[in-house]
C-alpha positions as CSV (number, residue, x, y, z in Angstrom):
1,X,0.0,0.0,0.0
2,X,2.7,2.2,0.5
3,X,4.7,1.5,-2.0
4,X,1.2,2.2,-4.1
5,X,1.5,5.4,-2.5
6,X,4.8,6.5,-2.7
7,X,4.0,5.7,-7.0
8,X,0.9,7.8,-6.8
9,X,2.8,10.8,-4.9
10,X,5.5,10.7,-7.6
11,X,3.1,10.7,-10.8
12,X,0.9,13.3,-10.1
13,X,2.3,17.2,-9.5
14,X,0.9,20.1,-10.1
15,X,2.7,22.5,-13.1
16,X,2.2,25.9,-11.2
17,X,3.8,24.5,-7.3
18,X,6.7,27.2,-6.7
19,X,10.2,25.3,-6.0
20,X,11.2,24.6,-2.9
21,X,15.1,24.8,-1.8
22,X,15.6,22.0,1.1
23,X,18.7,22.5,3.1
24,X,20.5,21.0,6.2
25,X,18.7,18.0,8.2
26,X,15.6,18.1,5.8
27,X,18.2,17.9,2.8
28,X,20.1,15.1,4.3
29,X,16.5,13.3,4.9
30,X,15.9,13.6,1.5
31,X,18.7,12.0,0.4
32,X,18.2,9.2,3.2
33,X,14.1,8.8,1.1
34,X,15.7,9.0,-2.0
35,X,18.7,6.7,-1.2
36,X,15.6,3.5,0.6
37,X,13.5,4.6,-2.4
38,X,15.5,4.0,-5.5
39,X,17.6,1.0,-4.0
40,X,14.3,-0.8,-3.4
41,X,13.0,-0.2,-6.9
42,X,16.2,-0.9,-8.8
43,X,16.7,-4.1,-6.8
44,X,13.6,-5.4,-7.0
45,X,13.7,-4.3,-11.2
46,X,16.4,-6.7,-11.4
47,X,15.1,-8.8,-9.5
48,X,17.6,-8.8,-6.7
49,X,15.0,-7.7,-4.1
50,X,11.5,-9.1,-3.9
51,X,8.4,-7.1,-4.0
52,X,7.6,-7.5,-0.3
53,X,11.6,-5.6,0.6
54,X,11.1,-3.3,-1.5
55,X,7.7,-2.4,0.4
56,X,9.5,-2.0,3.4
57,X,12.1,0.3,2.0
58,X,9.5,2.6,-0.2
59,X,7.3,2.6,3.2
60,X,10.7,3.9,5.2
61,X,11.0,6.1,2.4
62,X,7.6,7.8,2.8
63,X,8.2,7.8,6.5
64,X,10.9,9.8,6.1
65,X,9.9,12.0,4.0
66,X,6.4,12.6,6.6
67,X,8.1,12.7,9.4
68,X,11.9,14.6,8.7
69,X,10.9,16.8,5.3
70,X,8.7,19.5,5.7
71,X,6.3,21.3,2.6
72,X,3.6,19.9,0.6
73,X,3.6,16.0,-1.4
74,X,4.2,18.2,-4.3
75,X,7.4,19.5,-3.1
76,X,8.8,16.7,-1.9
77,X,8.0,15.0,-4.7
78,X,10.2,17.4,-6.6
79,X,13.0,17.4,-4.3
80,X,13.1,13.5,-4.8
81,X,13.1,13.7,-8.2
82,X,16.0,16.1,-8.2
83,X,17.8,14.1,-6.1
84,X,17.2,10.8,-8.0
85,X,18.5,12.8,-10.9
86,X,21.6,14.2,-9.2
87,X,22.4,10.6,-8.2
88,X,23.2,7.5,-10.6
89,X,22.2,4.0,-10.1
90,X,25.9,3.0,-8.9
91,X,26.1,6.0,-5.9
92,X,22.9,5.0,-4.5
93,X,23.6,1.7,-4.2
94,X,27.0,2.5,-2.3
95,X,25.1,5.1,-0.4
96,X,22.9,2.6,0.6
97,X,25.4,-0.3,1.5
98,X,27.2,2.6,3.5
99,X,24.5,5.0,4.9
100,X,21.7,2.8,5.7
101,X,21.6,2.4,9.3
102,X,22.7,5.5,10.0
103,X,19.6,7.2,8.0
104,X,17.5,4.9,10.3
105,X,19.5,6.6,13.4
106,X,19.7,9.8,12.5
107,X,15.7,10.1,10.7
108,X,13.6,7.6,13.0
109,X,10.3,6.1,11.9
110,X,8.7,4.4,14.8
């Protein structure tokens, strides 16, 4: 469900939403979202991850981003996108064999 979410809050944005500029900790969570995000979805693409992992990351992911990111869907969505574009396939990965645990320190979600 949340992963169904997490798709449906990145398909749908609004042309006129101003631009948002997310610094310090609510940049850094960003990146931590983007980082659970985009790991589940490229793992489970090639079938390295199976659909009910990649759940749990795009559910941390939209944790995250409720909890640690402040602003509308539509902004968020946008920073996420920016930040998946910033990043290749190869740095979020290591981000995420690196990072991980800490994001789950440092940007709790229970």
């Amino acid at each position: 469900m949340r992963g169904l979410l997490l798709i449906a809050l990145l398909a749908a944005t609004p042309v006129s939403a101003a631009q948002r500029v997310y610094e310090g900790e609510e940049a850094s969570a960003l990146r931590c979202a983007n980082m659970m995000a985009y790991t589940g979805v490229t793992l489970n693409g090639a079938g390295l991850m199976g659909d009910d992992e990649k759940d749990v990351l795009l559910g941390i992911s939209i944790l995250i981003l409720e909890r640690h990111v402040g602003g509308s869907w539509t902004e968020k969505k946008r920073a996420m996108l920016a930040m998946r574009d910033r990043r290749d396939v190869d740095e979020t990965l290591m981000d995420y064999q690196r990072h991980a645990p800490l994001c789950l320190r440092r940007f709790p979600i229970n």
